[in-house]
N, C-alpha and C positions, 0 to 999 in steps of 0.2 A: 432289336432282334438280330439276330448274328444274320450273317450272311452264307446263301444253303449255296450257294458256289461261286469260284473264284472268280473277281472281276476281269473282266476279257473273255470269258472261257468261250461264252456264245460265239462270240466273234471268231474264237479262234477256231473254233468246230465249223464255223461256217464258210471263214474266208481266207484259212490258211493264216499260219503264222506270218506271210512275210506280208499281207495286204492286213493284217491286223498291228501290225506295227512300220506299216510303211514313213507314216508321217516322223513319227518317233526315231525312227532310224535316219533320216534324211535329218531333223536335226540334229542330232547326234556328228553328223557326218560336218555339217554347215557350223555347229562351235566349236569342233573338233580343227578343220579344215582353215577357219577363223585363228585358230595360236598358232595352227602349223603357218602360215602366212607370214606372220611377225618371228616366229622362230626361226624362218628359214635365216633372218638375215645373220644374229647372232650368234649359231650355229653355226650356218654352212657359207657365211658372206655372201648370201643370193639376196639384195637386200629389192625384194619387189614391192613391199611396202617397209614404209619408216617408221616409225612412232609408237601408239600405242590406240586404246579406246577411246581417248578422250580426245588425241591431236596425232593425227598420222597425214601421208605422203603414198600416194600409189604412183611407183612406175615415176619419181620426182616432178608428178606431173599434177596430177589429181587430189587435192586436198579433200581430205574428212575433220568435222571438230564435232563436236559434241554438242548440241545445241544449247542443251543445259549447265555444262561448265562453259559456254559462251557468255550465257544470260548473268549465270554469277561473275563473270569477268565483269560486263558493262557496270552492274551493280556495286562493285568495288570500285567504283569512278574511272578504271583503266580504258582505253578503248585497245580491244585488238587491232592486230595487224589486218589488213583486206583479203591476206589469202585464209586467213583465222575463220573471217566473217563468209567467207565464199565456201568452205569447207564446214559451216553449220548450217548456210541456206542449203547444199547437196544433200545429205543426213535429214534436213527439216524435209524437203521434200521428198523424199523416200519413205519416210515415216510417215505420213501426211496420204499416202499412196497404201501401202501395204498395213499399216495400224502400228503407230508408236512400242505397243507390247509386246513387236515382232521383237525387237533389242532385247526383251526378256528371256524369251523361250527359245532365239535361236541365234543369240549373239551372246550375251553374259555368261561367264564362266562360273559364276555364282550360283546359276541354276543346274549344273551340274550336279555339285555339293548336296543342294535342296533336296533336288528329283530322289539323289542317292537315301539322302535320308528319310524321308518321304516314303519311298518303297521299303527300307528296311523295318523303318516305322509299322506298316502295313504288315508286314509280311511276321514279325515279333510278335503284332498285338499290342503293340503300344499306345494308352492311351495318353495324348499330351493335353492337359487338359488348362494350361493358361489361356485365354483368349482374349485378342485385344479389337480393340473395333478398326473396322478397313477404312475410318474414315482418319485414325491415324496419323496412317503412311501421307496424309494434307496436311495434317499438323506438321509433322517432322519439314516438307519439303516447303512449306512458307517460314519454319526456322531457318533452314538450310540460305534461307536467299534473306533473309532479315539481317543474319549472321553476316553475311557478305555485305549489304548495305554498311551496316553498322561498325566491323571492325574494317572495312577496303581490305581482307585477305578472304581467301579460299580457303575458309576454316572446314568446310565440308568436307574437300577433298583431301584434307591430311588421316581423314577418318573414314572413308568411301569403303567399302568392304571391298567394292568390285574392282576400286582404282589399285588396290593393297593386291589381291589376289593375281592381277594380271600382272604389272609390274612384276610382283613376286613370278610368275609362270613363266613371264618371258627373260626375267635378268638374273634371276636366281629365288627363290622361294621368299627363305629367311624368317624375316615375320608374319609372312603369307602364309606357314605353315599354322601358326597360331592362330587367324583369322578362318582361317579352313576349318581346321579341330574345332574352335569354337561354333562357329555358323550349324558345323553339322549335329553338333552335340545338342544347342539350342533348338533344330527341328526335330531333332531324333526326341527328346526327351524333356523338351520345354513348351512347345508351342507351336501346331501343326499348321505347316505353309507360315507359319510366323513371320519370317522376313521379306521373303518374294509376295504374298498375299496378302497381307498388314502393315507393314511398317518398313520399308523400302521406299525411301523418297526418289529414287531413279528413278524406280514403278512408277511411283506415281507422277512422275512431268509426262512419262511416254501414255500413261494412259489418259491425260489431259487430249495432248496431240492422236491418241485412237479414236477419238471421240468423232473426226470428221472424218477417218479417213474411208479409203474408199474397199480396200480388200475386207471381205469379212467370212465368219463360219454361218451359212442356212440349213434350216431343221427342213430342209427343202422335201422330206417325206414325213413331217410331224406327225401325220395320222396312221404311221403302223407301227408310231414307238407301241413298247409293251410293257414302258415301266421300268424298265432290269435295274434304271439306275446307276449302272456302269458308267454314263458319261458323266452325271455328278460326282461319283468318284474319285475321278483320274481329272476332272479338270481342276485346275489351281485356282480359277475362279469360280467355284459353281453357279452363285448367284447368277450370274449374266445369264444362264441359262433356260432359266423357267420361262420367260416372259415370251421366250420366241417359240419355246417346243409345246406350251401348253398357250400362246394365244390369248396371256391374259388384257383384262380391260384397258387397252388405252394401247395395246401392244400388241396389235394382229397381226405384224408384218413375222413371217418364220426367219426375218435377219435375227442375227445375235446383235446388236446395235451400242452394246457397251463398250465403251474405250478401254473398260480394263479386260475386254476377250485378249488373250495373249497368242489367237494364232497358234496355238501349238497341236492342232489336226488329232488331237489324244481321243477325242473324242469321236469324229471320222472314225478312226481305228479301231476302239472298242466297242463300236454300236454294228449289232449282228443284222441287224435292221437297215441298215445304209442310210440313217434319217440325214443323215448330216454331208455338205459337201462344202468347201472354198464357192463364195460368190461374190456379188458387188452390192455394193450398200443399197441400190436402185433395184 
């Protein structure tokens, strides 16, 4: 049955437009804020950080690596260098704190693209009617490190949409623009949330790593939802969502408790009700 009004609207009648997209705007701001970072240095030669998402330098002080093209390093029989390995335990531990899927929703530039397509999808009427199962994006990411075993290169990473895109953002586009156009074309009119929600093997190592972490979303007032359904909606995960707002058997706690919650406050935002707030796993 269609929908008799626009998702957010309650929200937006009740709590203003900028507390009904607060969360949404902050990340907007936080992967926006993320290129300008790495753009400053190539651009303007302010170089506050070096490198890229996968292997950067803050301040020539502070190493970042990526903990999962760490893993396919060791995998490929190489051993990194120690400050390689020190700049994937800082990242391991951040994610391990705030939920591995935070990298999704307000770090990847990829989700950019998605969102984009996503809402246009919505707003057209588009029905994308491929569906692939979310247990996928595990197949795909035990190929990705099989691959690595098996050939000793980093076969993943000459194919990474997200390694292609940033590169491409921060050094010049080129075939990034191709990877873009594609990505968005495939949510727009292939297969909704298709690759950030399905079949995204990045997705899925950070939502391995959400699984303990300690930041999460609570239905911390479940008892005056009213149904509207809006935060099924607008989340990229829905599923995570029932077990904590409706209390089903075996799942009383109002935490969202899945690794693949992405953190992204959409939810928060569009619920006219306030059920939802940032809490801790306890």
């Amino acid at each position: 049955m269609a929908r008799l009004t626009e998702i957010g609207a309650a929200a937006l009648h009740s709590k203003g437009w900028f507390k009904s997209h607060q969360w949404l705007l902050l990340r907007r701001l936080c992967q926006l804020s993320i290129l300008g970072l790495f753009l400053l240095g190539p651009v303007a030669g302010i170089w506050l950080i070096k490198g890229n998402l996968a292997s950067s330098m803050i301040l020539e002080t502070v190493p970042l690596s990526d903990p999962y093209l760490m893993l396919q390093v060791l995998l490929t029989g190489h051993v990194p260098e120690l400050v390689g390995l020190l700049g994937a335990a800082i990242v391991l531990v951040f994610y391990l704190l705030v939920s591995g899927r935070v990298y999704c929703s307000w770090v990847c530039p990829i989700n950019l693209v998605t969102d984009a397509a996503s809402g246009l999808q919505r707003r057209l009427g588009i029905k994308a009617r491929t569906h692939y199962s979310r247990q996928t994006r595990y197949w795909l990411l035990g190929m990705t490190l099989v691959l690595a075993l098996m050939t000793g290169s980093l076969v993943w990473e000459l194919v990474n949409p997200v390694s292609i895109v940033f590169r491409g953002l921060v050094f010049g586009l080129g075939l990034g623009w191709g990877v873009i156009v594609a990505l968005f074309l495939f949510e727009l009119l292939v297969s909704h949330r298709g690759w950030c929600g399905h079949l995204c093997p990045v997705g899925a190592f950070y939502g391995l790593l959400g699984r303990v972490s300690l930041l999460r979303v609570v239905a911390a007032k479940r008892e005056q939802c009213n149904d509207c359904m809006d935060c099924f909606d607008v989340c990229p995960e829905p599923q995570v969502i029932r077990p904590a707002l409706k209390g089903e058997k075996g799942h009383q706690s109002p935490v969202i408790k899945s690794g693949l919650c992405t953190n992204c406050g959409r939810c928060i935002d569009v619920c006219s009700k306030d059920v939802f707030r940032f809490g801790l796993r306890k």
